[in-house]
C-alpha positions as CSV (number, residue, x, y, z in Angstrom):
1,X,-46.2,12.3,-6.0
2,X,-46.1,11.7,-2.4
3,X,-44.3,8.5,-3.1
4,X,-41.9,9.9,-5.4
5,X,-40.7,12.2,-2.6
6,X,-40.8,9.8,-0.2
7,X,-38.6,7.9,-2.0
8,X,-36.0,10.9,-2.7
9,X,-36.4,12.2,1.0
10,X,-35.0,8.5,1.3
11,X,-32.2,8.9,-0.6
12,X,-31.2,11.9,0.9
13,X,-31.2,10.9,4.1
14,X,-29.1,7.9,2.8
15,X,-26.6,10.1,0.8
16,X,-26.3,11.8,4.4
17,X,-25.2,9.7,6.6
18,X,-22.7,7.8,4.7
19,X,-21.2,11.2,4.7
20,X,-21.3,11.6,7.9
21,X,-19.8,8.3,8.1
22,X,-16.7,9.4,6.4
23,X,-15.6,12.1,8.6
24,X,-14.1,10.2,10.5
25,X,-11.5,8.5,7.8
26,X,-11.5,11.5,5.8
27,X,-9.5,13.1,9.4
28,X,-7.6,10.2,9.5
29,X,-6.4,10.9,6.1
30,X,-5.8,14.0,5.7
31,X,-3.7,14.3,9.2
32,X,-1.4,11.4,9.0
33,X,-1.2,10.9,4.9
34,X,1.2,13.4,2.9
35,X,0.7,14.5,0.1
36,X,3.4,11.5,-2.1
37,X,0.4,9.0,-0.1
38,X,3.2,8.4,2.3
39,X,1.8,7.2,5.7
40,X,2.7,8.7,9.3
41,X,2.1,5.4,10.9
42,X,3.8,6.2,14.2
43,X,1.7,9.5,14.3
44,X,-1.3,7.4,13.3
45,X,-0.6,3.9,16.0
46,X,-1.0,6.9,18.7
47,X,-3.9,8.9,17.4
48,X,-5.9,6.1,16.0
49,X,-9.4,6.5,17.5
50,X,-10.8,7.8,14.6
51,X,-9.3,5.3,12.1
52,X,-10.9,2.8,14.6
53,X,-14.4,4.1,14.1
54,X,-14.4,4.5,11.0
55,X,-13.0,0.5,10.5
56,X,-16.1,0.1,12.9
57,X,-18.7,1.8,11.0
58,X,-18.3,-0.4,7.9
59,X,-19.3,-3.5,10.6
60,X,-22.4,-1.7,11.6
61,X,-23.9,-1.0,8.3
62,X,-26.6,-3.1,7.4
63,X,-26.4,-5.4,3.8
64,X,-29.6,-4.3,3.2
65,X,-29.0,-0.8,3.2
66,X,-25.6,-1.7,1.3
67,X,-27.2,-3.2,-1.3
68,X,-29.7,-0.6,-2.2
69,X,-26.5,1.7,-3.0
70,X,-25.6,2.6,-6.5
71,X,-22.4,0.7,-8.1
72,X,-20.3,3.8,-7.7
73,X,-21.2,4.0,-4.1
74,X,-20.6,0.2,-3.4
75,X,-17.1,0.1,-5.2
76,X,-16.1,2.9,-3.2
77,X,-17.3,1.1,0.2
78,X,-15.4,-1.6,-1.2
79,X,-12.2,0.6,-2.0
80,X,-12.4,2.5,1.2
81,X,-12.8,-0.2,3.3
82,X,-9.1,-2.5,2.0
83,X,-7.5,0.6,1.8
84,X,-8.5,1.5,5.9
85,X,-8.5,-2.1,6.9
86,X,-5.1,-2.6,5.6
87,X,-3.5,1.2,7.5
88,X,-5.3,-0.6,10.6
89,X,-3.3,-4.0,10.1
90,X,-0.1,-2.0,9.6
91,X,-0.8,0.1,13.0
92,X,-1.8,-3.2,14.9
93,X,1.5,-4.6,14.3
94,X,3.5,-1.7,14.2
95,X,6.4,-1.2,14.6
96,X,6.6,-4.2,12.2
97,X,9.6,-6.9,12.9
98,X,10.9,-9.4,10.5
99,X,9.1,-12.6,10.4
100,X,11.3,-15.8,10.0
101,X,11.9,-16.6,6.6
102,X,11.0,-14.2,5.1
103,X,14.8,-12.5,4.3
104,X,13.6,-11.5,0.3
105,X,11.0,-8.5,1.5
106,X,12.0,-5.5,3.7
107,X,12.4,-5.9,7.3
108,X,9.5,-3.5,7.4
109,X,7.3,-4.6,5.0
110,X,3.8,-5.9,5.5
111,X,5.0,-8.9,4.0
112,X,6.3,-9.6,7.2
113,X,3.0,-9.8,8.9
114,X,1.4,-13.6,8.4
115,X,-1.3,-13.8,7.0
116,X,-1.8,-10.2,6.8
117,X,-4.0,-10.8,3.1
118,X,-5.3,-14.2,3.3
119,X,-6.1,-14.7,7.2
120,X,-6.2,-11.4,8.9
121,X,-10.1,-10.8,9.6
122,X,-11.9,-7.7,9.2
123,X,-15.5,-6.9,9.0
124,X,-17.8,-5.4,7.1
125,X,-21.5,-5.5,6.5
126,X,-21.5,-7.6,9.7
127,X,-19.6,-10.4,8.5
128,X,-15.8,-11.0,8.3
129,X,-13.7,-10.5,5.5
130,X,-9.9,-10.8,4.7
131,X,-8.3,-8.0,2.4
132,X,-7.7,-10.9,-0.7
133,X,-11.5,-11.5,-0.5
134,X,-12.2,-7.8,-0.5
135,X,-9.9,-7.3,-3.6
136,X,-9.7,-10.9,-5.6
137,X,-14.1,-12.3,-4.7
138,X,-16.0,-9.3,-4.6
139,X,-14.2,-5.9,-6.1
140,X,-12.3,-8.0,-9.0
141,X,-15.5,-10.5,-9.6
142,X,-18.8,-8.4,-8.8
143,X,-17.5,-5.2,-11.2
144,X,-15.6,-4.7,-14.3
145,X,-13.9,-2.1,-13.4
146,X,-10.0,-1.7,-13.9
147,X,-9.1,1.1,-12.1
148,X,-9.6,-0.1,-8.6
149,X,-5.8,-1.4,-9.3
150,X,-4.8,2.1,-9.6
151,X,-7.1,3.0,-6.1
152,X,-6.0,0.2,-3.8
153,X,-3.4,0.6,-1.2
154,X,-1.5,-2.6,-0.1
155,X,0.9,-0.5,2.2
156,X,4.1,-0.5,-0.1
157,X,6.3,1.6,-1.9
158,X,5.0,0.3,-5.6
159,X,1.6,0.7,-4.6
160,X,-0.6,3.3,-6.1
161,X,-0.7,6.4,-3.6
162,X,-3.1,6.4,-1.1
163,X,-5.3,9.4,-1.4
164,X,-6.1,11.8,1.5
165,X,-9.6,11.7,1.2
166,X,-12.1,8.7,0.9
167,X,-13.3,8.0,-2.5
168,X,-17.0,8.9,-3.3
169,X,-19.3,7.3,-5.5
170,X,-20.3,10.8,-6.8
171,X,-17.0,11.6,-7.2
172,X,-15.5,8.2,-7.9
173,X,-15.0,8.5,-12.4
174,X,-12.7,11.8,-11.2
175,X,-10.6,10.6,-8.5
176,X,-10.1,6.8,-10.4
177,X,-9.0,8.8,-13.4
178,X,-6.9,10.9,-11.4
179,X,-5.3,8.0,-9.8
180,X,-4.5,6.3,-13.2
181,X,-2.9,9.5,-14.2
182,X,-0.8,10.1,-11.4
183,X,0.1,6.0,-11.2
184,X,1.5,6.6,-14.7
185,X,3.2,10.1,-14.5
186,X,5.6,8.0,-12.4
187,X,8.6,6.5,-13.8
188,X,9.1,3.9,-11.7
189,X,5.8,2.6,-12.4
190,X,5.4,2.9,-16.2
191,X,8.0,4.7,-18.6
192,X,8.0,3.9,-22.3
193,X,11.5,3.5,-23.8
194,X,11.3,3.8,-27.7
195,X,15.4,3.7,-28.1
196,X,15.3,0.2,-26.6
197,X,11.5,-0.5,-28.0
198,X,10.9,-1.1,-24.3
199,X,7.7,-0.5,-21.8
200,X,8.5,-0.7,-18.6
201,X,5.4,-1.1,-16.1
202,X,4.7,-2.2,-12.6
203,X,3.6,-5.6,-12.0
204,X,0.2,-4.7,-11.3
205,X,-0.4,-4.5,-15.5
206,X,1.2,-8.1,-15.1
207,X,-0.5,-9.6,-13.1
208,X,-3.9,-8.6,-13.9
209,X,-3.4,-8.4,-17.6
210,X,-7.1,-9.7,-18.3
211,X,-8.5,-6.8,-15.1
212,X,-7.4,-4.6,-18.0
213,X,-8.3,-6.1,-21.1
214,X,-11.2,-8.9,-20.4
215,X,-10.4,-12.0,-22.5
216,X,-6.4,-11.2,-22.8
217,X,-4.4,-13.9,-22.2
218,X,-7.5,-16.7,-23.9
219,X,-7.1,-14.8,-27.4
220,X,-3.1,-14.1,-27.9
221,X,-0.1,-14.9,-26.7
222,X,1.6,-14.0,-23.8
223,X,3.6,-11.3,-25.0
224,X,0.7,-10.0,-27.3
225,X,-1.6,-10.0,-24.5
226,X,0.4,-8.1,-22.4
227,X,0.6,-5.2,-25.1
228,X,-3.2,-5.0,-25.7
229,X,-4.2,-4.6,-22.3
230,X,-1.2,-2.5,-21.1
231,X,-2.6,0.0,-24.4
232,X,-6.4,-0.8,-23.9
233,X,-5.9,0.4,-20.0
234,X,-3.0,3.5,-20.5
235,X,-4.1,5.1,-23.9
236,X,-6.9,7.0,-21.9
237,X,-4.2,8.5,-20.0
238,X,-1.3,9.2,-21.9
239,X,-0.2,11.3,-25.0
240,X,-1.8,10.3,-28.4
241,X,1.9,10.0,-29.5
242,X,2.3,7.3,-26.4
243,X,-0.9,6.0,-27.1
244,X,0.1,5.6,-31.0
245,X,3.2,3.9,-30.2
246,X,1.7,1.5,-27.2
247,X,-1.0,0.5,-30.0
248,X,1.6,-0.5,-32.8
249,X,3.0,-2.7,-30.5
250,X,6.7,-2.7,-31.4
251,X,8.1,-3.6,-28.3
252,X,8.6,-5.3,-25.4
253,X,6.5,-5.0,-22.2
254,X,9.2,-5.3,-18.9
255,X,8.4,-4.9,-15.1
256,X,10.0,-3.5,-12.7
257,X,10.8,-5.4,-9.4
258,X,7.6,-4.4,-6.8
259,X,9.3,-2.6,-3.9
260,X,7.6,-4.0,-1.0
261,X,9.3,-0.9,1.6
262,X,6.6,0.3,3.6
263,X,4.9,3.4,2.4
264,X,6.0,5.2,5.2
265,X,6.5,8.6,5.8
266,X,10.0,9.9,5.9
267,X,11.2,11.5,9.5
């Protein structure tokens, strides 16, 4: 008995201070992110102590301590920290200014920053990481779980919205499936087209057609694949008619071109 509520005393203590952790990104959020998940980044490149901290605290957290965390805890550390690593690599280079050769994205677009996925450094669990190892080595290969797409923030305008709040991992089933939802209540993300027999989605569903629907592209054709795992991933969220139709498969799946604008707030 005395080990039992040792053990939950434990716990507690661990569920409370990764709250109090998040206070300071859930400020950060919920001052300088609107409610479309557009960013104040001006606002936020002067006011960033907090954002700063909180990009700090993931450093200082121990991997032992990490790894004793349930899955839903460690996908939303995971989540949490691209999505604030990435707002801080937009307000160290902000305002950001074209980068040679690079004429085909928006002048400001993080695209412009070098390296901003593969070589910009961040750390976490006191070792460094870049924002394609967060997302492509541990999120995408240490959990099946297809909804971080619809949760990670890559600072553009055909990204999913950035929340104003962390995400929780008692919390984290709602606010994924509330993600996916809104994601595909907008039409310049996903829109089904049944006079054309067209489904136009975002390039996310393309290019992580297996994220969606594990073994995709090794068991059908390209085309086919694409179908199944756009259905498999959407029917949870969209009207059994939608859902009926995406199933049948009479059409073709489209994307739309990614707008890489910065998700920045309009003045």
């Amino acid at each position: 008995m005395k080990i039992l509520l040792s053990v939950m005393v434990l716990l507690l203590a661990v569920e409370a201070r990764g709250s109090q952790l998040l206070v300071p990104y859930t400020d950060a959020l919920s001052r300088f992110v609107d409610d479309e998940g557009l960013v104040d980044y001006g606002a936020l490149t002067s006011d960033r102590e907090n954002l700063d901290a909180f990009c700090q605290s993931l450093a200082d957290i121990p991997q032992r301590d990490f790894d004793a965390w349930s899955e839903r805890d460690r996908i939303a550390f995971w989540i949490n920290a691209y999505n604030a690593f990435t707002l801080k690599l937009i307000i160290d280079n902000y305002p950001i200014k074209p980068s040679t050769g690079k004429t085909k994205y928006p002048a400001n677009s993080i695209r412009q920053i070098p390296g901003a996925w593969e070589h910009k450094k961040f750390k976490a669990l006191g070792r460094e990481v870049t924002l394609d190892e967060i997302e492509h080595k541990i999120l995408r290969v240490e959990f099946q779980e297809p909804r971080i797409h619809m949760a990670l923030v890559c600072a553009a305008m055909s990204c999913p919205k950035l929340r104003r709040e962390p995400y929780q991992g008692e919390k984290l089933d709602t606010q994924l499936d509330d993600q996916a939802r809104v994601f595909l209540s907008d039409l310049t993300k996903f829109h089904i087209d049944r006079e054309a027999n067209e489904v136009w989605a975002s390039r996310i569903f393309e290019w992580f057609v297996d994220d969606f629907l594990p073994g995709a592209t090794k068991e059908n054709p390209g085309h086919v694949a694409q179908q199944k795992s756009l259905a498999a991933f959407t029917s949870k969220y969209v009207s059994p008619e939608d859902a009926k139709y995406l199933a049948e498969g009479k059409y073709v799946v489209k994307y739309f071109d990614y707008d890489w604008t910065l998700n920045e707030e309009k003045k």
